[in-house]
C-alpha positions as a Markdown table, in Angstrom:
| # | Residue | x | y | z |
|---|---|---|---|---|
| 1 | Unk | 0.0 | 0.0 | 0.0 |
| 2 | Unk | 2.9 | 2.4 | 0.4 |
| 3 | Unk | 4.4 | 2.2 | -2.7 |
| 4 | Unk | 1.1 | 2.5 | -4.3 |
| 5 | Unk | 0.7 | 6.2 | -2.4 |
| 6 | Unk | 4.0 | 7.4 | -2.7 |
| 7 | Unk | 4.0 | 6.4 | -7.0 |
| 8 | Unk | 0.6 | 8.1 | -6.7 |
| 9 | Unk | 2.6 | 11.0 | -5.0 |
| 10 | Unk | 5.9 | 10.9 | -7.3 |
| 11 | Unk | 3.1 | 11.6 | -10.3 |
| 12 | Unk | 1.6 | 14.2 | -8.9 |
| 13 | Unk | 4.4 | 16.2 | -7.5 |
| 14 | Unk | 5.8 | 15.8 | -11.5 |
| 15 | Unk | 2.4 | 17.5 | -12.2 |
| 16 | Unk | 2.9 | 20.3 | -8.9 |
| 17 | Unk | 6.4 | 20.6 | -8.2 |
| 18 | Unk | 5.8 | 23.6 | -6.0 |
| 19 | Unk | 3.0 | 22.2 | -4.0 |
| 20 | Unk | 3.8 | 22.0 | -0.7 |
| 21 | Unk | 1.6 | 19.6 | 0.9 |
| 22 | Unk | 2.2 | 17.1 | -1.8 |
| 23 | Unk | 6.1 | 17.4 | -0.8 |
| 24 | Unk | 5.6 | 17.1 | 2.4 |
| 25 | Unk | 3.5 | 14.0 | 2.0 |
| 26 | Unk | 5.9 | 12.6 | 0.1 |
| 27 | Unk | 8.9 | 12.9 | 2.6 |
| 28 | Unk | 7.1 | 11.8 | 5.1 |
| 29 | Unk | 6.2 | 8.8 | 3.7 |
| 30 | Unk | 9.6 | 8.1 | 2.4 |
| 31 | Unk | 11.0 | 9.2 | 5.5 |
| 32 | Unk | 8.5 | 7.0 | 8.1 |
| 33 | Unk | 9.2 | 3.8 | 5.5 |
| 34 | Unk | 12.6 | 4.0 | 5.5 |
| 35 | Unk | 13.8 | 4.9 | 9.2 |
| 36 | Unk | 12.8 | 2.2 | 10.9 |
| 37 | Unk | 15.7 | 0.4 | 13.8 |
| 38 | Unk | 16.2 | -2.6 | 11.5 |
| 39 | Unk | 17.1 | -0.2 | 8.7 |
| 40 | Unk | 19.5 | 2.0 | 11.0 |
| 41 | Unk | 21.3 | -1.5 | 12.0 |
| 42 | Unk | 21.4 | -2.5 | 8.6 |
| 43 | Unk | 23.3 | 0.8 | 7.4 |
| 44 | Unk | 25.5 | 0.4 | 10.3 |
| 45 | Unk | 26.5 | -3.2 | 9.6 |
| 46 | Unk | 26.7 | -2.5 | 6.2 |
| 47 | Unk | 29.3 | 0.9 | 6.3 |
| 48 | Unk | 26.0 | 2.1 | 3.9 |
| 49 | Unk | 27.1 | 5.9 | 3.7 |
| 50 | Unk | 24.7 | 6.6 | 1.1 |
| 51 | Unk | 21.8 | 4.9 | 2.5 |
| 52 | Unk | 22.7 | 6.9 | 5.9 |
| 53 | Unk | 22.8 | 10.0 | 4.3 |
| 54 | Unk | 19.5 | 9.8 | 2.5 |
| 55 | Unk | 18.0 | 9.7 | 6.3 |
| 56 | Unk | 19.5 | 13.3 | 7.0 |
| 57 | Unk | 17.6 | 16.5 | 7.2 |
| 58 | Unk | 18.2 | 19.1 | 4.6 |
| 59 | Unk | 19.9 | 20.7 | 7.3 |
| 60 | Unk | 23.0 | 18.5 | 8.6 |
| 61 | Unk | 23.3 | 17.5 | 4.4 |
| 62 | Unk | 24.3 | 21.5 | 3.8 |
| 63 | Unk | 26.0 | 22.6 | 6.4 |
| 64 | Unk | 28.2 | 19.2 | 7.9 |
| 65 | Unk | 31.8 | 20.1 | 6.2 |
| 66 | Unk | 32.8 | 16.3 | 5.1 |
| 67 | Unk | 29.3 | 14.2 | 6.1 |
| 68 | Unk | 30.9 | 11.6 | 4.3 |
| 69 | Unk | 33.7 | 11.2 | 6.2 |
| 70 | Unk | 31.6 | 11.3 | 9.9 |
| 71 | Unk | 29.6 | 8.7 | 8.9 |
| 72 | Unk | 33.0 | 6.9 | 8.6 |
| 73 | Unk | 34.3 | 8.0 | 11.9 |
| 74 | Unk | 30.8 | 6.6 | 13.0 |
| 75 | Unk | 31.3 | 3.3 | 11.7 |
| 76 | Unk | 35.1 | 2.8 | 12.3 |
| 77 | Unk | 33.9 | 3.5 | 15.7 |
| 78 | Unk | 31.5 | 0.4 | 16.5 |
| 79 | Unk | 33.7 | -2.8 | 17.0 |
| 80 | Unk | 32.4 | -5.8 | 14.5 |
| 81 | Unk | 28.4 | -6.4 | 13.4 |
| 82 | Unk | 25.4 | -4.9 | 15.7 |
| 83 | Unk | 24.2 | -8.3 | 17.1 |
| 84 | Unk | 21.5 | -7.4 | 19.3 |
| 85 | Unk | 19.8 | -4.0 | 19.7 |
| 86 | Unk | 16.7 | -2.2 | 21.4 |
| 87 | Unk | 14.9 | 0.8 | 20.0 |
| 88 | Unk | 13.2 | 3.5 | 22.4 |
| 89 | Unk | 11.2 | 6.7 | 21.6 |
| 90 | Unk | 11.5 | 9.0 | 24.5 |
| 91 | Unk | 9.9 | 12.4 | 24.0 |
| 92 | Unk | 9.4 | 14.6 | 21.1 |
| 93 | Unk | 8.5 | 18.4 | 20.0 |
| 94 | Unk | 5.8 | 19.5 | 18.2 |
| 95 | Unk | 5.1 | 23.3 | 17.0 |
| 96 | Unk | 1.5 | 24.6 | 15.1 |
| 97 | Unk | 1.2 | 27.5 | 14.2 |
| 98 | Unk | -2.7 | 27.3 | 13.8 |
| 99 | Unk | -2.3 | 28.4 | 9.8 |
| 100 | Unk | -1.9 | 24.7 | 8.9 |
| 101 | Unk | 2.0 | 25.0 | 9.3 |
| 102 | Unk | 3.6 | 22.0 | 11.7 |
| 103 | Unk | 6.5 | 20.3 | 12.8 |
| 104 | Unk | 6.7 | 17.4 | 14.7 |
| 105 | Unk | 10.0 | 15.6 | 16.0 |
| 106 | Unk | 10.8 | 12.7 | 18.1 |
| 107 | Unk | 13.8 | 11.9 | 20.2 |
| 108 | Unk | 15.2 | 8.2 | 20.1 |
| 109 | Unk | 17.5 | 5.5 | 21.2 |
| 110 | Unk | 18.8 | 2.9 | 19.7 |
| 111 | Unk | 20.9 | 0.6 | 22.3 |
| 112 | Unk | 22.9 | -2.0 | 20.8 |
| 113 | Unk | 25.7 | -4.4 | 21.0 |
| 114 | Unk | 28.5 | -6.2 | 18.9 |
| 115 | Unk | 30.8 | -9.4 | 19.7 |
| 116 | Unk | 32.9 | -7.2 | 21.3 |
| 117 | Unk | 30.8 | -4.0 | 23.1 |
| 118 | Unk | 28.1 | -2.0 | 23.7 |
| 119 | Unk | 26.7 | 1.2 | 22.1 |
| 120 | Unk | 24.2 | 3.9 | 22.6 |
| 121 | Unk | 23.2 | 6.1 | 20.0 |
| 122 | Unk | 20.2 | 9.1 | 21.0 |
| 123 | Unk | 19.3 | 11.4 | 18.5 |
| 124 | Unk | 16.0 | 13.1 | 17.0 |
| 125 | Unk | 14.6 | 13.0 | 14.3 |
| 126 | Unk | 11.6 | 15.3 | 12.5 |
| 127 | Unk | 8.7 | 13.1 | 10.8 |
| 128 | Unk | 6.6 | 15.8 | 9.8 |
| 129 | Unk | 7.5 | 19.1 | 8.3 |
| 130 | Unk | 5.0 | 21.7 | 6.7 |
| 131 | Unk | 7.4 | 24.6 | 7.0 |
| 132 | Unk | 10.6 | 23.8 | 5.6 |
| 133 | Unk | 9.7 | 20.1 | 4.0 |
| 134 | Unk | 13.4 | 19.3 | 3.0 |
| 135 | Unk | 14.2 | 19.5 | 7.1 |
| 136 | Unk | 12.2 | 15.6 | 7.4 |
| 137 | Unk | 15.1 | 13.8 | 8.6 |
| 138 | Unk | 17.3 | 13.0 | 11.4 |
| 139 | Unk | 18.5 | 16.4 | 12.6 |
| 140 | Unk | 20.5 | 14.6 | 15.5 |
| 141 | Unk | 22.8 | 11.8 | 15.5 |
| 142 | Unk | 25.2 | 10.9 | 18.8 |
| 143 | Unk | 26.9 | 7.6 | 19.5 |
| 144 | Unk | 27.7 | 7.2 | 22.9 |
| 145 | Unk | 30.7 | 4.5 | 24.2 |
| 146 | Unk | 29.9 | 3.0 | 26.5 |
| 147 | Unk | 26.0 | 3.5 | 26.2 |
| 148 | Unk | 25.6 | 4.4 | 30.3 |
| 149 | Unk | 28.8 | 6.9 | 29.8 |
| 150 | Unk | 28.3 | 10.2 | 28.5 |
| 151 | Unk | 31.4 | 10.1 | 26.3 |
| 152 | Unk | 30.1 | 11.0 | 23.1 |
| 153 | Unk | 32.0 | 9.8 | 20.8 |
| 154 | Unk | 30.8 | 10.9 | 17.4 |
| 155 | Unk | 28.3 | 13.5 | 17.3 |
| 156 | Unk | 26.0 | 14.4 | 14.1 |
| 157 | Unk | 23.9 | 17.8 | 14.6 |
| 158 | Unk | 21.9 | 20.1 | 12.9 |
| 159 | Unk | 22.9 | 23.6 | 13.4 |
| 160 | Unk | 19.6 | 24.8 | 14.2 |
| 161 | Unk | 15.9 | 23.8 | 15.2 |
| 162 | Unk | 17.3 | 21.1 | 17.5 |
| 163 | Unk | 16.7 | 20.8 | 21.4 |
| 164 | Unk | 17.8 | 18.5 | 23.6 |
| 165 | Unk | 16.9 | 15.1 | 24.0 |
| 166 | Unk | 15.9 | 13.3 | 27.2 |
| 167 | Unk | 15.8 | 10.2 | 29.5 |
């Protein structure tokens, strides 16, 4: 059923480019099909920097200096394969502006471990967008060694509409 709404999307926005609410449909649903804790362990295990990137917001994609090469430092620092993992939403931000305008962001954690240690990363992400629709993505990105420690030590951040996350 998803693919059969976002081909039905892809046709009009070819149709309305500048619509909007059609673009933010459409990274929405790209967005909330394709970041999903499997997929996030997958990329990890697989060193997929392009696949990681595509989960960005327009944000961290214009103005990280080198993405490429912190999604390396990223994987070069997690020991061997993610074996086991847990996946927690913990809070989240939502603004309306009452004109139709929203944004609505979560703040997650993803606990995991290889054969040889254990991980945290917390971040947030933004699922819906209506402002700026290019900003669906993850806008925060922090791995944490060991996961109870709050040595962070690779940290991905958007340089602006991000808050804090929390426990």
């Amino acid at each position: 059923m998803t693919n059969i709404i976002l081909s039905i999307l892809t046709v009009l926005l070819m149709l309305f480019p500048n619509c909007t609410r059609l673009q933010v449909e459409y990274r929405t649903r790209i967005f909330s099909r394709d970041f999903k804790a499997a997929n996030l362990v997958r990329i990890i295990n697989e060193r997929d920097i392009d696949a990681l990137e595509e989960l960005m917001c327009g944000n961290i994609k214009q103005n990280t200096s080198d993405l490429s090469g912190m999604f390396e430092n990223l994987f070069d620092a997690i020991d061997g394969k993610i074996v086991e993992f847990s996946w927690e939403v913990s809070g989240g931000y939502e603004a309306n502006h009452g004109n139709g305008k929203r944004l609505s962001q979560q703040h997650y954690r993803l606990d995991f471990s290889t054969s040889t240690g254990s991980y945290r990363i917390r971040g947030i992400y933004e699922y819906y967008n209506s402002f700026q629709p290019v900003e669906i993505g993850i806008r925060s990105l922090t791995l944490f060694d060991p996961p109870e420690s709050l040595n962070m030590t690779v940290q991905i951040r958007a340089t602006n509409g991000v808050g804090e996350w929390h426990e």
